[in-house]
C-alpha positions in Angstrom: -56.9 -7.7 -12.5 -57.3 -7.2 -8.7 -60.2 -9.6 -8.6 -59.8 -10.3 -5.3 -60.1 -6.5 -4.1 -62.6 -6.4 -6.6 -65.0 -9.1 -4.9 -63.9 -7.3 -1.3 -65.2 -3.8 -2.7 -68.7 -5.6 -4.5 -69.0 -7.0 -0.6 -68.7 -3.5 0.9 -71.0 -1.9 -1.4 -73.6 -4.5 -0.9 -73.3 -4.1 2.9 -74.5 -0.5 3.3 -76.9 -1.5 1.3 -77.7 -4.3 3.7 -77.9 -2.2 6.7 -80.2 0.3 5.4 -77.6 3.1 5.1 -78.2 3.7 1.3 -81.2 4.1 -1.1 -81.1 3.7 -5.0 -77.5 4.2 -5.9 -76.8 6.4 -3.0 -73.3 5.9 -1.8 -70.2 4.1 -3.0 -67.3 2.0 -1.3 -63.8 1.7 -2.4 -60.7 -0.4 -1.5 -57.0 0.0 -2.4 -53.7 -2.5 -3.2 -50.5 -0.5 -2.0 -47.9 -2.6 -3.3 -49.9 -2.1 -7.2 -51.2 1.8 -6.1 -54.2 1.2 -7.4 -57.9 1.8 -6.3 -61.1 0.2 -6.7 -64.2 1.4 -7.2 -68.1 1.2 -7.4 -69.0 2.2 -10.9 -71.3 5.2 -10.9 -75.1 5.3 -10.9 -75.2 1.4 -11.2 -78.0 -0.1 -9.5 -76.6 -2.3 -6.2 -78.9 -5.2 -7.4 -77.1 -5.7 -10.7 -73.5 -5.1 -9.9 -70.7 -8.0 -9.9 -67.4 -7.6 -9.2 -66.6 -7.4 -12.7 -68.6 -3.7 -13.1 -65.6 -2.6 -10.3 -63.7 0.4 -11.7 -59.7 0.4 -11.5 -57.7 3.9 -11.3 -54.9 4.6 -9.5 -54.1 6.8 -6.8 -54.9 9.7 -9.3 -57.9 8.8 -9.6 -57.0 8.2 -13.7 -58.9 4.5 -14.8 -56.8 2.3 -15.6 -59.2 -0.7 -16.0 -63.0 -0.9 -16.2 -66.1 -0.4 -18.9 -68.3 1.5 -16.9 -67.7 4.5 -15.2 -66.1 5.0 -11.8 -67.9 7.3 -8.7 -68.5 10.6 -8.9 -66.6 10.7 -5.3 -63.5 9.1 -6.8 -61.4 11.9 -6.5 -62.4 12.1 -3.0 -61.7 8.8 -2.1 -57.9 8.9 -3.7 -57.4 12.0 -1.6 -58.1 10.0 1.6 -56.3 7.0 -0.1 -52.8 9.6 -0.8 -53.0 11.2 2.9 -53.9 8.4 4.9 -51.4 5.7 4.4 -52.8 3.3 7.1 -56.7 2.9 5.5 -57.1 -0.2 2.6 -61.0 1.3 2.2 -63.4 4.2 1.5 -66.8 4.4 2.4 -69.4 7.1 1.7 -73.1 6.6 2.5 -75.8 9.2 2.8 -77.5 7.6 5.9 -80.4 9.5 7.5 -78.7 10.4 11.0 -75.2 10.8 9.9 -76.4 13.1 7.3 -78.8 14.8 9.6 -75.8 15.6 12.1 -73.5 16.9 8.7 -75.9 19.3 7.4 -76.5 20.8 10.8 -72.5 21.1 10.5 -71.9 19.8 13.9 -69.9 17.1 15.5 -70.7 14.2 17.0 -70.2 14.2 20.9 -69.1 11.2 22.7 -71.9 10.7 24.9 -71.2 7.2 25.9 -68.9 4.1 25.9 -70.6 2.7 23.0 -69.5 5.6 20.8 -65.8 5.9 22.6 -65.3 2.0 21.8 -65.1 3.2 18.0 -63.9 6.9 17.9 -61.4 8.5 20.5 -63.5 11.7 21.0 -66.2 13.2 19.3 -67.0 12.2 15.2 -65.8 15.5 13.9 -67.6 17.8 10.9 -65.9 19.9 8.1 -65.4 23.6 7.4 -67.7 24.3 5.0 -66.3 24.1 1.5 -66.3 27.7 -0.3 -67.9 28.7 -3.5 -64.4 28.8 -5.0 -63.7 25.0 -3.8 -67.1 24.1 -5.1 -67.1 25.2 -8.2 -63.5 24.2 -9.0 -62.6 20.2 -8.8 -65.6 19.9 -6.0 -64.7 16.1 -5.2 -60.9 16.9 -4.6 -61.3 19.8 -2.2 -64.4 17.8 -0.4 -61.4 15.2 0.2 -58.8 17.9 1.1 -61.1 18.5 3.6 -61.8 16.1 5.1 -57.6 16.0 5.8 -57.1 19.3 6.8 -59.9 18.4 9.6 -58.1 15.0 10.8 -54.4 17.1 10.6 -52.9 15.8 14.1 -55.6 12.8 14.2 -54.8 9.3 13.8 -57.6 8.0 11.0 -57.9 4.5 12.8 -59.1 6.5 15.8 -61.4 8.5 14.4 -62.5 6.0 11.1 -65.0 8.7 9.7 -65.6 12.7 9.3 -68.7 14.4 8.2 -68.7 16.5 5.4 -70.4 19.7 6.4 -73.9 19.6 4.0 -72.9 16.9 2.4 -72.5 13.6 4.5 -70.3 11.0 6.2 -67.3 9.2 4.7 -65.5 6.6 6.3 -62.7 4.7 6.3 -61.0 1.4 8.1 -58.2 -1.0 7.4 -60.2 -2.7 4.6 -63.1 -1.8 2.5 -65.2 -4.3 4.6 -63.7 -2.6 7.9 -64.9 0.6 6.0 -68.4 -0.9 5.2 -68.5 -1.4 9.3 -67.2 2.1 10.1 -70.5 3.4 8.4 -72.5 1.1 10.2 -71.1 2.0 13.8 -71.3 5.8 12.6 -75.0 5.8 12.1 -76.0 4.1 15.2 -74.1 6.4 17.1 -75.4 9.1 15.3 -79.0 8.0 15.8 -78.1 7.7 19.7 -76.4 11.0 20.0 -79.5 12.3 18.7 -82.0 10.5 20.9 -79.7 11.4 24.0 -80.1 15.1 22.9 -83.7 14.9 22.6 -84.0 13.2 26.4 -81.9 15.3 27.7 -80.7 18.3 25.7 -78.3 19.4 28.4 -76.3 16.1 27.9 -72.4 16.4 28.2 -69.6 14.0 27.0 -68.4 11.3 29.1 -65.7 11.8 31.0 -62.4 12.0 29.6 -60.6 9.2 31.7 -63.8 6.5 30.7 -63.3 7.8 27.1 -60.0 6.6 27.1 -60.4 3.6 28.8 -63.1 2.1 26.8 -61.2 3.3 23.4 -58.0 1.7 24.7 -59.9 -1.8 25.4 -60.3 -2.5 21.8 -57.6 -0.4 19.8 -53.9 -0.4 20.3 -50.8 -2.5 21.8 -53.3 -2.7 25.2 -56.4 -3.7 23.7 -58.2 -7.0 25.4 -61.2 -6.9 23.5 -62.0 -10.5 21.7 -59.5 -13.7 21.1 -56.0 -13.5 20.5 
């Protein structure tokens, strides 16, 4: 079932792995079939080293399995809650990389100091309201997605492909679980460059509004010329 989104979400798992943005079984990734509504998964607490694409858990949009012997994420229910409000995103990532992580449990965004960062994200790489004792203690992986929405409300996902959980972390998304896999990758190096700018100059301010835009626009959207047609 799904084995092709299955091999697509084994892929994206083993890429964070690849770039150094997990340890152990830190992390998951997750893809999604609209037309079948269904979601899959990396299997929880499963070493990277020994999974196939047959270990991939299938739910659907509930987050309830519907195939799979092992398991599915402890974050599922945070990645269907991104699946159910973003319509637009095929794939879920959620890493606990060292700068991304750093700038979520100080609970503060992301600035866009430069082009670099405003070639991925249309503004800064916004952070979470803290979730309350009430959220946390009740269905802690649903509210940690709810969120994460009720921060994008207004925002168009595919601009702003990730969000960091205050205290917790960075989740990402993209059109595909590999495009996801990238988002997390791009979102740590900018995260370890806001943080370098800040400790060269801690006065640093974003770039300018108008280079923002233009450098977003070059790659995203009917005007984009970035790359080959």
């Amino acid at each position: 079932m799904l084995e092709k989104l299955r091999t697509e979400v084994l892929e994206a798992n083993l890429e964070i792995v690849r770039r150094g943005l997990v340890l152990y079984t830190f992390g998951n990734a997750s893809g999604v079939d609209r037309n079948e509504g269904l979601v899959v998964i990396k299997p929880s607490g499963v070493p990277y080293e020994h999974m196939t694409g047959a270990d991939m858990v299938i739910t659907d949009l509930q987050g309830r399995v519907v195939e799979g012997r092992l398991k599915p994420s402890s974050d599922l229910d945070t990645h269907a809650a991104l699946y159910r409000a973003f319509r637009t995103i095929g794939g879920v990532v959620h890493t606990h990389s060292r700068h991304a992580t750093s700038w979520a449990q100080a609970c503060r965004e992301i600035p866009c100091f430069g082009t670099t960062h405003a070639d991925y994200f249309h503004g800064p790489v916004p952070v979470t309201d803290p979730l309350t004792a009430a959220e946390i203690q009740s269905d802690y992986e649903a509210n940690t997605g709810l969120a994460i929405v009720r921060r994008m409300e207004g925002c168009d996902p595919l601009d702003c492909p990730a969000v960091l959980v205050a205290g917790h972390g960075p989740f990402c998304w993209g059109s595909s679980a590999g495009e996801a896999a990238h988002s997390a990758v791009i979102l740590e190096e900018l995260a370890a460059m806001a943080s370098q700018t800040l400790a060269i100059n801690p006065a640093a301010q974003p770039i300018a509004q108008a280079l923002r835009d233009k450098h977003h626009s070059r790659k995203h959207g009917a005007t984009a010329t970035y790359g080959q047609r």
